[in-house]
C-alpha positions in Angstrom: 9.8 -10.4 -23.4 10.5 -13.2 -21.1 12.3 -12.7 -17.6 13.7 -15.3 -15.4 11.0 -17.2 -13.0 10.5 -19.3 -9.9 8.8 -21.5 -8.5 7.8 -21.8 -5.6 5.3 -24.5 -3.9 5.8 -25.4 -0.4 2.6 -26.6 0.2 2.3 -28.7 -2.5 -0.8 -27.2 -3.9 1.1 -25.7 -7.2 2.5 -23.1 -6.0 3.2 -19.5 -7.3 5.4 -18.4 -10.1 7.1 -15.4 -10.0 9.3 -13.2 -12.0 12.4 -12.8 -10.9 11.9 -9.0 -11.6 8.6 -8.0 -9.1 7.2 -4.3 -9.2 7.2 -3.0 -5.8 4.2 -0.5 -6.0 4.6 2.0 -3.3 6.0 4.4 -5.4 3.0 4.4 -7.5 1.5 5.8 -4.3 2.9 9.0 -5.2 5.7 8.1 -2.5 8.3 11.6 -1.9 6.5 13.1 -4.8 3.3 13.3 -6.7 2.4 11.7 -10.6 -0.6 11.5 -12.4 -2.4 8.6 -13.4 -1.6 8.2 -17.0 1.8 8.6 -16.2 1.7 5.3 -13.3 -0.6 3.6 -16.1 2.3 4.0 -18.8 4.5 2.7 -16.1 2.6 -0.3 -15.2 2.2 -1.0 -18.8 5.8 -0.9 -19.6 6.8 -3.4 -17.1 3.9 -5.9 -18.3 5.4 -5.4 -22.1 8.6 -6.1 -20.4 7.9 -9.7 -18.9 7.0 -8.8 -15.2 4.3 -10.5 -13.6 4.5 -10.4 -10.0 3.1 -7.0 -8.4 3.1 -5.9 -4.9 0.9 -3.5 -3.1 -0.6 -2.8 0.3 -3.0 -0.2 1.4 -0.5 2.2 3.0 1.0 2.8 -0.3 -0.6 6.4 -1.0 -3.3 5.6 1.5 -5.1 3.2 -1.1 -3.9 4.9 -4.2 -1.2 2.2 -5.4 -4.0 -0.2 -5.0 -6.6 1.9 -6.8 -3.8 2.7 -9.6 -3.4 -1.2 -10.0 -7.0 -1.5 -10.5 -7.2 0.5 -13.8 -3.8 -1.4 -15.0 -5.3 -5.2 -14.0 -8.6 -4.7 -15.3 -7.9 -6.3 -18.7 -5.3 -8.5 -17.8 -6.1 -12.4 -17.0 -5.8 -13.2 -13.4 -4.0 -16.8 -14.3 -1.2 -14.9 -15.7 0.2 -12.5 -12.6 0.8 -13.1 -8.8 -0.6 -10.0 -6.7 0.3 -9.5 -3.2 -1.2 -7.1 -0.9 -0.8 -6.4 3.1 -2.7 -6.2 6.2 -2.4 -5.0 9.2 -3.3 -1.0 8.8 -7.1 0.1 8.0 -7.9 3.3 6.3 -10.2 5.2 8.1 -11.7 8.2 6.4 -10.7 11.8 8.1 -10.2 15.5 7.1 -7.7 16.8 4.7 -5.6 18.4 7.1 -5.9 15.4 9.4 -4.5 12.6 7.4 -1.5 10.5 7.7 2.0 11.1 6.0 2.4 14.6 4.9 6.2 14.9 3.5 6.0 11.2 2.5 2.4 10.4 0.4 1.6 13.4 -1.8 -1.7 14.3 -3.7 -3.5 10.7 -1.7 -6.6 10.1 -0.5 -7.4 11.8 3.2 -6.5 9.0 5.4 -5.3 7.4 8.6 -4.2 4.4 9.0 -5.7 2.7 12.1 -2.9 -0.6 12.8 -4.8 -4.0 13.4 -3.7 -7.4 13.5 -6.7 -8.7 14.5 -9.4 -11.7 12.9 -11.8 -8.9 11.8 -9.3 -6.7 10.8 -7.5 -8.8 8.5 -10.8 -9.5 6.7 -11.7 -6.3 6.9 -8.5 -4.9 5.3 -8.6 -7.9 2.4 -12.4 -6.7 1.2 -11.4 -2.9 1.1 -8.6 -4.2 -1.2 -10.1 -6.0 -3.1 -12.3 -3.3 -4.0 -9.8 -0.9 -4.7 -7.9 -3.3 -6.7 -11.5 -4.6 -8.7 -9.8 -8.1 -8.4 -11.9 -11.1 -7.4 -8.6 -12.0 -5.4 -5.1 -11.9 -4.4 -2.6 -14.3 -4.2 -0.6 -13.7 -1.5 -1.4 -12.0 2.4 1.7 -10.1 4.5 1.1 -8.5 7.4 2.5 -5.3 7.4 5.5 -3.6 9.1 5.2 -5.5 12.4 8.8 -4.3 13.5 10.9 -1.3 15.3 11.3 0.7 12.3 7.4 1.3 12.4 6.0 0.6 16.1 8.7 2.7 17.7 9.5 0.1 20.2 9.9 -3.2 21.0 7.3 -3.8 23.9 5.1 -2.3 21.2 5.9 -4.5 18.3 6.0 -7.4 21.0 2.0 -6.5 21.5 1.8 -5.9 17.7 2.9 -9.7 17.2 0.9 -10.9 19.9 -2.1 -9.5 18.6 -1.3 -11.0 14.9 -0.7 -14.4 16.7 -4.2 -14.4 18.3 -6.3 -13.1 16.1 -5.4 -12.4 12.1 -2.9 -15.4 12.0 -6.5 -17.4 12.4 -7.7 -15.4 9.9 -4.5 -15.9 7.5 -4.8 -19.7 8.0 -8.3 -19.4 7.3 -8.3 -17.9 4.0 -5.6 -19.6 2.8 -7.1 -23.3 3.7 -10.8 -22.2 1.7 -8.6 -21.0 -1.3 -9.2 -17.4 -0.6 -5.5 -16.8 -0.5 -2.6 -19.2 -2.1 0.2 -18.0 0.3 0.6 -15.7 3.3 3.5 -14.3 5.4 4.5 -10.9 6.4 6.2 -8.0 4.6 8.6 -6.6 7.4 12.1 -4.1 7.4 13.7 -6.6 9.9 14.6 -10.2 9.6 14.2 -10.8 13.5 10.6 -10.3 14.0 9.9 -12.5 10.8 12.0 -15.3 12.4 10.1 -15.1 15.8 7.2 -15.3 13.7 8.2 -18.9 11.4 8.7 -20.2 14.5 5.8 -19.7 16.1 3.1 -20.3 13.1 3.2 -21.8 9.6 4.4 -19.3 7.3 4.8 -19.3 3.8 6.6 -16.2 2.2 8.5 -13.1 3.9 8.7 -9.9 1.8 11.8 -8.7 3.2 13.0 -4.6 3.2 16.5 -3.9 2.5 18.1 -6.8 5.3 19.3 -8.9 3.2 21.5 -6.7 0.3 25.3 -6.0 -0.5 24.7 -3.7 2.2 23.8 -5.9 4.9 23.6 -9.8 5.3 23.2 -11.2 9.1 19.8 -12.2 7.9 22.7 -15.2 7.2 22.6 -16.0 10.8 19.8 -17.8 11.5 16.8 -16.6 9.8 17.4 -17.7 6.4 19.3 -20.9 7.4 15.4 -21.4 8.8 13.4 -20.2 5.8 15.7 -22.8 3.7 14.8 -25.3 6.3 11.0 -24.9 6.8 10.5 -24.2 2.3 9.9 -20.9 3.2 10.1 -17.9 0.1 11.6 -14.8 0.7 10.8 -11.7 -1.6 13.4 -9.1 -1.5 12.2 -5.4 -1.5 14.5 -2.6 -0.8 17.3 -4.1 -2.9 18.9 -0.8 -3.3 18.9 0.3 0.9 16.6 3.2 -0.2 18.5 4.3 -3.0 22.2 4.5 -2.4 22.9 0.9 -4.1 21.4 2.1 -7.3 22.2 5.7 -7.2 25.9 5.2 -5.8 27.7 7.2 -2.9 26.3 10.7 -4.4 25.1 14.1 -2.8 22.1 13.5 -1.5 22.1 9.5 -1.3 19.5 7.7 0.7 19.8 4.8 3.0 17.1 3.2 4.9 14.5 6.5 3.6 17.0 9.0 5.5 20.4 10.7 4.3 23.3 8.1 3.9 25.4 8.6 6.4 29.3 8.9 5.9 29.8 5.3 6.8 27.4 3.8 4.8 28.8 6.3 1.7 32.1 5.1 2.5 31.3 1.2 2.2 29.4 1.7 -1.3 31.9 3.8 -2.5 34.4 0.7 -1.8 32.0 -2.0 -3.4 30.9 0.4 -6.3 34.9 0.4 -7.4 35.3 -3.2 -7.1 32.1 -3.5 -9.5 34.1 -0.4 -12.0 36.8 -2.9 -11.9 35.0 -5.6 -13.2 33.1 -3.6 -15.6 29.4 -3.9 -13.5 27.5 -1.5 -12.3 26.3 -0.8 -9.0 22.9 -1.0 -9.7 23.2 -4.7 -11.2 25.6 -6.2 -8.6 22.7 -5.4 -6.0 20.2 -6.9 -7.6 22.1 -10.1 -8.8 23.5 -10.8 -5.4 19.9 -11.8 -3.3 19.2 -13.9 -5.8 22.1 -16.3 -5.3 20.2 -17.8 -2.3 18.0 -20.6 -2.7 15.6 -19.0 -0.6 14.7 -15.9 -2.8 11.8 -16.4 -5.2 11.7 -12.7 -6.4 13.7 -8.9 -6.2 11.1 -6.0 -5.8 12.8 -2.7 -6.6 10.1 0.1 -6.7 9.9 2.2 -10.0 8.2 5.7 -9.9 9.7 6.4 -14.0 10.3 4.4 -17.0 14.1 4.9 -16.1 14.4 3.4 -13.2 12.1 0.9 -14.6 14.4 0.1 -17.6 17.6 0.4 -15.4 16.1 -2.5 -13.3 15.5 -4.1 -16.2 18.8 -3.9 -17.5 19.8 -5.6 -14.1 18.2 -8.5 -14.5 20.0 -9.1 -17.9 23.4 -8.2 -16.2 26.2 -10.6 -16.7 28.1 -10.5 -13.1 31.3 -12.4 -13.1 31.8 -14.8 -9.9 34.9 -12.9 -9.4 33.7 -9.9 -8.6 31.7 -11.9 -5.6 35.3 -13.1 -4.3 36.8 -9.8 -4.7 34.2 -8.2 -2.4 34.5 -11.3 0.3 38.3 -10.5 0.3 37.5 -7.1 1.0 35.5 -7.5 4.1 32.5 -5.7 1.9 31.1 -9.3 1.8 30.0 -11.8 4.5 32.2 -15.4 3.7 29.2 -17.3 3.6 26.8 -15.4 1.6 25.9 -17.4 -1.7 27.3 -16.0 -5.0 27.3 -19.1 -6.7 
């Protein structure tokens, strides 16, 4: 099967094709609950029979066992015919069982902590442990990882985070990618405002985005993707679904940004998902479709943790979305006026 690519080549160096469809891997990392290997393998498998061919990791999914997963999957497939993108920014340093990080959030994983650093050494640190766990002889793409609020608690502390990145593994990042190490690096982050401090300050080339830029939520329109657009800069969407709710619908027990949707948020899909009813789309697709209306996006990431969710974002990408049903939700207020639909 064949899905949908782009292209994307700012540098001029031939750039990176990807699937329109990406596999976001942190589920594989046993993410809210625990599977075994054979069943992640069948699930890698499955998406590879199914056309995708862009894979994202990083080594806080499962403390290193989404990237240890991959390894078994990749081992007999050629390197020429997938991108691969894995993160920096977090080492993981060996500790005791009852010592290691994310209980309630990675089950069945390695004993772990992650140690955060954005440093020169750390960044070439953290790409040799992955490339071991992933047995690759490289990967395609570098993000620094989580350098936001969400994760630092703070701003002062994400302001030293940044800092640190700027001094030190941004060398590093340029580095690799000017010997070839690397085709492409950015930063994979869960808000657009630290990624736009960042393309103004150094020459990125990708941003792999979390859930700021959905049906959900779209003042990534104000001046960070007018930017990226600008400077040739790709963005990769992950979190399409705002952690669940845009795939799973305004339903007991609905997630949004990985806690409890709150009434307001189970209002507003409630309101877009009957505007999709009336056209005859569901949910699910209209989320996916509508990121990749702007010129900027190269791929959509949704994780997949079973071959359902896998085929229902499959499905998606085949999902015929009627431009209508983009003006109804602009009329509505459900939609900023100038997203792209078109």
């Amino acid at each position: 099967m064949a899905l949908r690519t782009r292209h994307w080549d700012r540098l001029g160096n031939g750039g990176l094709t990807f699937t329109e469809l990406g596999f976001g891997t942190a589920p594989l990392g046993n993410l809210y609950r625990a599977i075994g290997d054979d069943e992640a393998h069948s699930i890698l498998e499955y998406a590879w029979e199914a056309g995708i061919r862009y894979y994202d990791t990083a080594p806080l999914y499962g403390l290193g066992l989404s990237e240890t997963r991959l390894n078994r999957f990749l081992r007999d497939k050629p390197r020429d015919e997938y991108v691969l993108s894995t993160k920096v920014g977090r080492l993981m340093a060996a500790c005791k069982p009852d010592e290691r990080d994310g209980f309630g959030k990675w089950f069945d994983v390695p004993a772990r902590k992650e140690v955060f650093d954005y440093s020169y050494d750390g960044v070439m640190r953290s790409l040799d442990f992955s490339l071991e766990r992933l047995g690759t002889d490289r990967v395609d793409i570098l993000y620094a990882h989580d350098l936001d609020v969400f994760n630092h608690g703070s701003q002062a502390v994400v302001d030293a985070k940044l800092a640190e990145l700027m001094d030190g593994g941004y060398k590093a990042l340029v580095d690799l990618r000017d010997q070839g190490v690397i085709r492409a690096f950015g930063a994979g982050v869960n808000e657009w405002q630290p990624c736009q401090w960042m393309a103004e300050r150094g020459d990125f080339d990708l941003f792999l985005l979390a859930g700021r830029y959905t049906l959900l939520e779209q003042d990534a329109l104000e001046s960070f993707l007018p930017l990226c657009v600008e400077r040739g800069i790709g963005i990769v969407i992950g979190g399409p679904y705002n952690s669940g709710i845009l795939a799973t619908g305004p339903c007991a027990g609905a997630f949004y940004n990985y806690q409890p949707a709150p009434q307001e948020i189970l209002d507003r899909v409630g309101h877009i998902q009957e505007i999709c009813e009336r056209h005859g789309v569901r949910l699910v697709d209209a989320a996916f479709g509508f990121p990749l209306h702007h010129s900027a996006v190269v791929s959509v990431i949704p994780g997949g943790q079973g071959l359902a969710e896998m085929e229902s974002n499959l499905a998606a990408t085949a999902a015929v979305l009627p431009p209508l049903l983009w003006d109804d939700l602009k009329a509505a207020g459900l939609l900023r006026p100038d997203a792209p639909v078109r």
